[in-house]
C-alpha positions in Angstrom: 123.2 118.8 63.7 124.6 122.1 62.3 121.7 122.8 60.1 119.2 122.1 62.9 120.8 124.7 64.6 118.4 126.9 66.5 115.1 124.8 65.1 114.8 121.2 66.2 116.3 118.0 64.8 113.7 115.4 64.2 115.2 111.4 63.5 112.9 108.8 62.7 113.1 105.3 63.3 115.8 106.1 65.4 117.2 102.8 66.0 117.6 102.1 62.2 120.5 104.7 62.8 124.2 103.6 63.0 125.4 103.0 66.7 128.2 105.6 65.2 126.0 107.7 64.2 123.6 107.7 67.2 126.6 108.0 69.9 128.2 111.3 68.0 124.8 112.8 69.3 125.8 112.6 73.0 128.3 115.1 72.9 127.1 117.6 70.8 123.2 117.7 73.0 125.7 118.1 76.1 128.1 120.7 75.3 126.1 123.0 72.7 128.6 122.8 69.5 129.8 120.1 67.2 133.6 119.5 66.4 134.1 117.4 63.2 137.4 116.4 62.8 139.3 115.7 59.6 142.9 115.5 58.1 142.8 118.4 57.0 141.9 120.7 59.9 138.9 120.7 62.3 135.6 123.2 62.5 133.7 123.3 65.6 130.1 124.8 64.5 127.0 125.6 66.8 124.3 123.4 68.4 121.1 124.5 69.7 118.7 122.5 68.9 115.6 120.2 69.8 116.2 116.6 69.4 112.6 114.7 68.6 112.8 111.0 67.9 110.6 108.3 67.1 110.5 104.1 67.2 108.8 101.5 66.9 108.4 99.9 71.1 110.0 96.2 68.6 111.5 95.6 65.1 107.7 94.4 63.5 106.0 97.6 65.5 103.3 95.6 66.5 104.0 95.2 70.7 101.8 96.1 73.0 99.2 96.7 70.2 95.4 95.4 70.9 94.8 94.9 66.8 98.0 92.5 65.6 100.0 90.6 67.8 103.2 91.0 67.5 106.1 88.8 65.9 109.5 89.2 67.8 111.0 86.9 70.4 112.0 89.3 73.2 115.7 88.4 72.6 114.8 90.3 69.3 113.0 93.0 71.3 115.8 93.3 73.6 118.8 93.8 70.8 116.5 96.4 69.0 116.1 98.7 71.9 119.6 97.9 72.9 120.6 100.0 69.4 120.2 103.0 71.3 122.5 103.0 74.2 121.3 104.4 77.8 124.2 107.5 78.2 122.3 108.8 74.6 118.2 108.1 76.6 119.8 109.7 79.6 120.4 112.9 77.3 116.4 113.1 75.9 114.3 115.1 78.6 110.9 113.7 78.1 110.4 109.7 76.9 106.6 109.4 75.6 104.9 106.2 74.9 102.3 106.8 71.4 100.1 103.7 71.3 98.2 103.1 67.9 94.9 104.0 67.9 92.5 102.2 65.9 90.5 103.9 62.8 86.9 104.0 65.6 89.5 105.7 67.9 90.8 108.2 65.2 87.0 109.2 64.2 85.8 109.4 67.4 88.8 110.6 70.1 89.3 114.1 71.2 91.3 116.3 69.5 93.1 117.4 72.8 94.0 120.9 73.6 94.7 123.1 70.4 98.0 124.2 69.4 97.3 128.0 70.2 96.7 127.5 73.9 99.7 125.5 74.5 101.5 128.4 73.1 99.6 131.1 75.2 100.6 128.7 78.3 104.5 128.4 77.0 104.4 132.4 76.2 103.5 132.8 79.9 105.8 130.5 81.6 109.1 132.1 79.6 109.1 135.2 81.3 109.3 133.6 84.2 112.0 131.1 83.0 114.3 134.4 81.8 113.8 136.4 84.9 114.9 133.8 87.0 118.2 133.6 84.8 119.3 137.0 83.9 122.7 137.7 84.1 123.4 133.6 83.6 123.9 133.8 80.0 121.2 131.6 79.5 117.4 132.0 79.8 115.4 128.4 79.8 115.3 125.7 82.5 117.3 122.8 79.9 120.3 124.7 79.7 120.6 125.3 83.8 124.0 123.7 84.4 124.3 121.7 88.0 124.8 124.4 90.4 121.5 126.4 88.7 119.6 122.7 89.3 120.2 122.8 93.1 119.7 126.8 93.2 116.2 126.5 91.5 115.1 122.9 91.7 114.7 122.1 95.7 112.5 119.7 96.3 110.8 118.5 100.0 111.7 115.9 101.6 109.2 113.7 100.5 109.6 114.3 97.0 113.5 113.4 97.7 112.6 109.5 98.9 110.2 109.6 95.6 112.9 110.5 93.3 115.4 108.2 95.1 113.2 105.5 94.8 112.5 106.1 91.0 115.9 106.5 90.3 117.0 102.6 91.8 113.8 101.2 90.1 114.7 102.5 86.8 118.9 102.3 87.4 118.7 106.3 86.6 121.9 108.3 86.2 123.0 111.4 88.2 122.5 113.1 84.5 118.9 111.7 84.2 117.8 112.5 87.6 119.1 116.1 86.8 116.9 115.4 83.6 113.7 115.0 85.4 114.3 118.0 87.8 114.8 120.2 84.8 111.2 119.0 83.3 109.5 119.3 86.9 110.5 122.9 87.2 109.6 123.7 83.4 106.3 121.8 84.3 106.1 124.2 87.5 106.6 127.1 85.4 103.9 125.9 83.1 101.4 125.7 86.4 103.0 129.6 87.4 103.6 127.5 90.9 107.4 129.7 92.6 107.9 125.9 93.5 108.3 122.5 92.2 105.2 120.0 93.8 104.7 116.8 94.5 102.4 116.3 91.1 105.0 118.4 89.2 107.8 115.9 90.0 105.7 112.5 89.8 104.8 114.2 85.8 108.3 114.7 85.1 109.4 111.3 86.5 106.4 109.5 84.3 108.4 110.9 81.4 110.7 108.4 81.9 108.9 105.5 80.0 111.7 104.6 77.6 114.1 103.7 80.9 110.7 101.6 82.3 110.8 99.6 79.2 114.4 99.2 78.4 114.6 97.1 82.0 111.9 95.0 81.6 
């Protein structure tokens, strides 16, 4: 955690990771330092960084997939996903299903928008993001604490009962409904729109895709 301080953190297979290990995450993402303890004195060191993950959707890889069928009972599905607990998902902004695309689809699929113009987009939207939080000590939308949520991240009516309703079909947290208004106001920023839409929010809520799947 320490020496992914200020660049991002990047685990693989993520539930092939000790429960231990995983859980000492939660508080670290939360708070913005890590305290390690020991008998001979404790040092708390820094924590800024961006936690990217990556598993398999079951232990053989292969669910969901249209070229092998896969090989686990979903009692084994189940216990696998289960290895990452739902207070540590609740602390990961954006949850992005990858399906594997077959060697046709790598040939012939489009490359997607290039690397450059998502960072002209990103270069525009941070101005706005550090305007709106001078003087806060802070100066992007993830570290906005509660009361900067409900200062910048009203929402109509409408979108209200939308979120509601997302958050008892997927059993969401107060923490990842706060989650999901943090990524429809960066997605805002990212459409220069002074306000959070109805498309903005529904984005930010299909982001959730690892809470989907982990109540199935």
């Amino acid at each position: 955690i320490s020496l992914a301080h200020n660049g991002v953190l990047f685990m693989d297979e993520l539930p092939e990771f000790r429960r231990s290990a995983l859980e000492v995450l939660r508080q670290p993402i939360e708070d913005g330092q890590v305290t390690i303890s020991r008998s001979v004195g404790k040092a708390t060191l820094p924590r800024n960084f961006v936690l990217a993950a990556a598993m398999n959707p079951c232990p053989c890889g292969y669910l969901g997939s249209n070229q092998n069928e896969c090989a686990c009972s979903p009692t084994q599905v189940q216990r696998y996903r289960n290895r990452i607990s739902g207070p540590l998902l609740d602390r990961i902004d954006i949850h992005i299903e990858a399906p594997a695309l077959s060697i046709e689809e790598l040939r012939t699929a489009d490359k997607g928008e290039p690397s450059k113009s998502i960072r002209k987009r990103i270069q525009s939207a941070r101005p706005i993001q550090q305007l709106r939080f001078s003087g806060n000590g802070f100066s992007i939308n993830a570290n906005m604490n509660e009361a900067a949520i409900e200062a910048h991240c009203p929402i109509s009516s409408q979108m209200g009962v939308i979120l509601q309703s997302a958050m008892e079909k997927l059993s969401l947290s107060a923490r990842a409904c706060n989650r999901i208004l943090k990524v429809s106001r960066t997605i805002a920023d990212l459409d220069q729109s002074e306000t959070i839409q109805l498309n903005h929010l529904t984005e930010a809520i299909q982001y959730r895709s690892s809470d989907r799947a982990t109540r199935i």
